[in-house]
C-alpha positions in Angstrom: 0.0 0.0 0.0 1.7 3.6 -0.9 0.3 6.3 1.8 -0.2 8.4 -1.8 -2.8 5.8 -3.1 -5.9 7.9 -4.3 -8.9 6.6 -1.7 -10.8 10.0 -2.0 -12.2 8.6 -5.6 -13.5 5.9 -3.4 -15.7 8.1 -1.3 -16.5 11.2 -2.9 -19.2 12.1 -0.7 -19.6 15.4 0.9 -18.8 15.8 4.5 -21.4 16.8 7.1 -21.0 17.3 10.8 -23.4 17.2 13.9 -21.1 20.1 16.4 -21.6 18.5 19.9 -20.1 20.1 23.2 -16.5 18.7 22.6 -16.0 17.7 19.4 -17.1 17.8 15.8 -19.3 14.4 14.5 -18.9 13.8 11.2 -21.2 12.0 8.5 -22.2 10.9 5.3 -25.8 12.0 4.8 -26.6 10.9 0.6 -30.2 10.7 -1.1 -33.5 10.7 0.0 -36.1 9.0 1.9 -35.9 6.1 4.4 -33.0 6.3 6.4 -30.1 3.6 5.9 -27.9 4.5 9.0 -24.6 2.9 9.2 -22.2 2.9 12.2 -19.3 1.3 12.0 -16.7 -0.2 14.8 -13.0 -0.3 15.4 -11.0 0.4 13.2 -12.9 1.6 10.0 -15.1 4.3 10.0 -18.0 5.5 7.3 -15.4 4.5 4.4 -16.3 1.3 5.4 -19.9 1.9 3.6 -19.1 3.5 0.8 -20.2 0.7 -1.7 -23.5 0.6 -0.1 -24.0 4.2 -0.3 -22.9 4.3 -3.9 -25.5 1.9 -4.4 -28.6 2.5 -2.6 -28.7 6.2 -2.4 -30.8 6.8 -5.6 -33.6 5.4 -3.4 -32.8 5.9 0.2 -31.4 8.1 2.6 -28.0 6.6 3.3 -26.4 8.3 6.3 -23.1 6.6 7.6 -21.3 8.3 10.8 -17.7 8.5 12.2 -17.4 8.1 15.6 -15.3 10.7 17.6 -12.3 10.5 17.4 -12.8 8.4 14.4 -13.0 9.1 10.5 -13.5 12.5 9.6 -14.6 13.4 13.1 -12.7 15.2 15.7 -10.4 13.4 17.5 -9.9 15.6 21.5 -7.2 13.5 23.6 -9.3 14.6 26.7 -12.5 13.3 25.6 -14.6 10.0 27.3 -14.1 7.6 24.9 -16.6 4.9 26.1 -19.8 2.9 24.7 -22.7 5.2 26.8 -21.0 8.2 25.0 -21.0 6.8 21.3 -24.5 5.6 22.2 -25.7 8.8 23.6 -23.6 10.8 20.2 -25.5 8.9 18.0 -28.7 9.2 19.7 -28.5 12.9 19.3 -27.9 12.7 15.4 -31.1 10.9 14.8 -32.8 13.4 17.4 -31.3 16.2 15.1 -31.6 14.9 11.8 -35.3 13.7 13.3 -34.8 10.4 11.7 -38.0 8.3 11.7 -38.4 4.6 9.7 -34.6 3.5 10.2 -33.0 0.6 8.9 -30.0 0.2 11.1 -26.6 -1.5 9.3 -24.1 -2.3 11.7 -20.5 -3.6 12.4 -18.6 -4.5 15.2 -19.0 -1.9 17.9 -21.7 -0.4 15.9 -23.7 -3.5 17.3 -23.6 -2.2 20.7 -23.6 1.5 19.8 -26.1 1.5 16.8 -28.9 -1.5 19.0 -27.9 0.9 22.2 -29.1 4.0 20.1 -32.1 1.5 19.1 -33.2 0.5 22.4 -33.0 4.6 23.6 -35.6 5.5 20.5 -37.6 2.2 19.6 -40.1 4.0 17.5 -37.4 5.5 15.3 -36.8 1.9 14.2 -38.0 -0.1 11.5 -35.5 -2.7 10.3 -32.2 -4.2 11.8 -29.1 -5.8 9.8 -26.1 -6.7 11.8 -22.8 -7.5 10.5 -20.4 -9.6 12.5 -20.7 -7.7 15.4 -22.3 -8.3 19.1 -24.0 -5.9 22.0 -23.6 -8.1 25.0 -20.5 -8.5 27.4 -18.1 -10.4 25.6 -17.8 -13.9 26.0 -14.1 -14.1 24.8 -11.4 -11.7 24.1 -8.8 -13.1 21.1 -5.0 -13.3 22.7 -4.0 -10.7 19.6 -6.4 -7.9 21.0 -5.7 -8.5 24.2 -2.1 -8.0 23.6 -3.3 -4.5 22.8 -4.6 -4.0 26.2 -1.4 -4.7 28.0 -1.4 -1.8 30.4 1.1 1.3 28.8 2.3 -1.1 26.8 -0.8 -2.1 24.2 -2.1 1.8 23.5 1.3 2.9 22.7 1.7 0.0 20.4 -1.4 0.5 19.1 -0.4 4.7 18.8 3.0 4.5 18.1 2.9 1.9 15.3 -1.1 1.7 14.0 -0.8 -1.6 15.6 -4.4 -2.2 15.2 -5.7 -0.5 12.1 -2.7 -1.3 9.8 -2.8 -5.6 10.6 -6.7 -5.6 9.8 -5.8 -4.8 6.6 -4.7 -8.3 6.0 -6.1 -10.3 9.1 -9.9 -8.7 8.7 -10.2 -10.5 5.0 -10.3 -13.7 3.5 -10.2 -11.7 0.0 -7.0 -9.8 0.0 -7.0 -9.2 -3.8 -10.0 -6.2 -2.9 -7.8 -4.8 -0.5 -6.2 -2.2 -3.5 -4.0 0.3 -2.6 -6.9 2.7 -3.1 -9.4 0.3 -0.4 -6.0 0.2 2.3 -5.3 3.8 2.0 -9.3 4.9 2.8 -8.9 2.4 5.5 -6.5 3.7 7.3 -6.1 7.2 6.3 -7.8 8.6 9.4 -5.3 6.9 11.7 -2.3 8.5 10.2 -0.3 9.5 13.2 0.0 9.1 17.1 -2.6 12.0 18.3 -5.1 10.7 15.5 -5.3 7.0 17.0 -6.6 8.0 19.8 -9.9 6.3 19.3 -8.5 3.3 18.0 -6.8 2.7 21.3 -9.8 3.6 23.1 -12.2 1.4 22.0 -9.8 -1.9 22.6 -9.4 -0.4 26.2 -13.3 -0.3 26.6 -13.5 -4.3 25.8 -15.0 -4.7 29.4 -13.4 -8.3 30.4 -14.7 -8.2 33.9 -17.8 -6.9 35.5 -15.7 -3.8 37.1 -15.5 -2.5 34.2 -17.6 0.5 33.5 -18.8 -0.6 30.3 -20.1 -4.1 31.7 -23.0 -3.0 32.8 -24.1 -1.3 29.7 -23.9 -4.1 27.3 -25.6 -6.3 30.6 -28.1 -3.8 30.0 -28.7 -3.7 25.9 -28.3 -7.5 26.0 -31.4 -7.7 28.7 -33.2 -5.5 26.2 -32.4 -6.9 22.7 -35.9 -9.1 22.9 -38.2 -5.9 22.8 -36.7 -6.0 19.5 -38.0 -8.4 18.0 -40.8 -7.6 16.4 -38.4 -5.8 14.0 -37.5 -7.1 10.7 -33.8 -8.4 11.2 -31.1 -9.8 9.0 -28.0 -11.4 10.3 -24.9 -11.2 7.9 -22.2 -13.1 8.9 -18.4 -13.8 7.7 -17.7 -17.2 9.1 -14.1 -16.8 8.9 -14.1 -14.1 11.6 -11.8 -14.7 14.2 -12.9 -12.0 16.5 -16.4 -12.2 16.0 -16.9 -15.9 16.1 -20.1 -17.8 14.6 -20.9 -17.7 18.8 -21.8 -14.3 18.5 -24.0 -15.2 15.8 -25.5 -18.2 17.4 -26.4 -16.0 20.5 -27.8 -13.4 18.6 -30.3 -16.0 16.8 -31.2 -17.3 20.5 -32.4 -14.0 21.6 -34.3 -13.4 18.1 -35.2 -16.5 16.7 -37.2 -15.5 13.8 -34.4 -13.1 12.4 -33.1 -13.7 8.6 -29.7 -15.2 8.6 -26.6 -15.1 5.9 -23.7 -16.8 6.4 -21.0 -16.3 4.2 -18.2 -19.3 4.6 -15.4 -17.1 2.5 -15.3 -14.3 4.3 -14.1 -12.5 7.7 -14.5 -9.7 9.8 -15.1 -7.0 7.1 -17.7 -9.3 5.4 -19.0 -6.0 4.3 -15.7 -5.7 1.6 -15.3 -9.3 1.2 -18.8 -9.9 0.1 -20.4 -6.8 -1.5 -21.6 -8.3 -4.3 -23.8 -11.2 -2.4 -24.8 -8.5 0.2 -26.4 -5.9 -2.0 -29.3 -8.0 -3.3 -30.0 -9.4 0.1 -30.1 -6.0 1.8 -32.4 -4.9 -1.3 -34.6 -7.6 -0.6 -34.6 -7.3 2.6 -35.8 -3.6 3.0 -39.2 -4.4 1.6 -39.7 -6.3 4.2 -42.0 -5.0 7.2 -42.8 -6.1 10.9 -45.6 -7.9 9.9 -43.5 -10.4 7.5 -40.9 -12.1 9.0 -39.3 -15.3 7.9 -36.1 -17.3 8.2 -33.4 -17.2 6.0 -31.6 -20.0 4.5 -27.8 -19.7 5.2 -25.7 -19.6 2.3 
């Protein structure tokens, strides 16, 4: 990957921003009617989304947000980098854009963050997708994140070297031949230098691994929620070859909605959203004409 490699044609979308107290939110906000909202996890941001933007925003609203300190956002050193506070950030963007009828698309931590926002404003929602991702506490941490929560050690790693964002560009996929120059460079080119990874760190350090964590409680609390969900249209897209989010976070997920939609993808990983595009947009385009009253359950593929 050369740090020159032209992502920008990649994602030529206009920025927008939501000012909050201490820092600039940034988003994509393309088309019109129904909203598609995307929130992503760690470490990509609303590049992550750009192919379904490109191709659903003749017919919806697609609006895909950078956490702080993430993307195009700001990124304070002094800022509370924890789940409540993405939950509550993105809470306030739907309040403000008054966003009504969503279709949530989420990855990662945009599970927790984007069902979290969900569960605060039910009757915003009207449809759920969920991409290799989980909103419950964790019931494993891989040994190569949790190197990166070795105390002083991991964040400066993580800082220092982009020791988090830079490896997923290879460890993330089971179809390295899309990872271009142009697809690495967008990847990472928020995470450029020390000050700008602040996020990145962050959000490994808020992996709550015991219940004395602060952030325990809060994905206790999401998970005790998730069934007043389901009435929701949901869709389940899953890479199998993830070794982060592993098929038990999709198992567990089907246990607590057992009428949700499910897609499992057996050559793909973590970013099943690049490795598997081409499979996803017709499923996603089927799947939004769907409505609460017409669930049924999808046959893995």
């Amino acid at each position: 990957m050369t740090p020159s490699a032209n992502w920008r044609k990649l994602y030529p979308f206009p920025s927008h921003y939501l000012t909050l107290p201490e820092a600039r939110y940034h988003y994509v906000d393309e088309g019109s009617g129904q909203p598609l909202l995307m929130v992503h996890g760690n470490p990509t941001w609303s590049f992550y989304w750009r192919n379904i933007i490109t191709e659903f925003r003749d017919n919806y609203r697609t609006i895909a947000v950078d956490h702080i300190g993430c993307g195009l956002s700001d990124k304070p050193q002094d800022y509370e980098y924890r789940l409540a506070r993405h939950i509550e950030n993105l809470v306030t963007l739907i309040d403000t854009l008054d966003l009504h009828d969503i279709t949530l698309l989420a990855h990662d931590w945009g599970g927790a963050i984007g069902l979290g926002a969900a569960l605060a404003r039910p009757d915003r929602f009207k449809r759920l997708v969920l991409f290799n991702t989980a909103a419950f506490p964790p019931p494993f941490c891989p040994l190569r994140i949790r190197v990166c929560r070795i105390p002083l050690l991991g964040p400066w790693i993580v800082r220092q070297f982009n020791a988090f964002a830079r490896p997923a560009l290879s460890m993330a996929t089971e179809k390295p031949e899309r990872f271009t120059p142009e697809v690495c460079a967008g990847l990472i080119a928020p995470y450029d230098n020390y000050h700008n990874r602040i996020a990145t760190a962050r959000f490994v350090q808020d992996i709550p691994l015991s219940r004395s964590h602060p952030t325990y409680a809060v994905l206790e609390e999401i998970e005790k929620q998730l069934p007043t969900l389901a009435h929701l249209p949901i869709q389940l897209i899953w890479g199998s070859k993830d070794w982060c989010f592993r098929l038990e976070c999709l198992e567990r997920f089907q246990q607590i909605w057992p009428d949700a939609q499910t897609t499992l993808f057996d050559d793909a990983g973590h970013y099943v959203v690049e490795d598997a595009i081409e499979k996803i947009q017709p499923i996603l385009r089927d799947f939004l004409q769907t409505e609460s009253t017409s669930h049924q359950v999808g046959t893995p593929q």
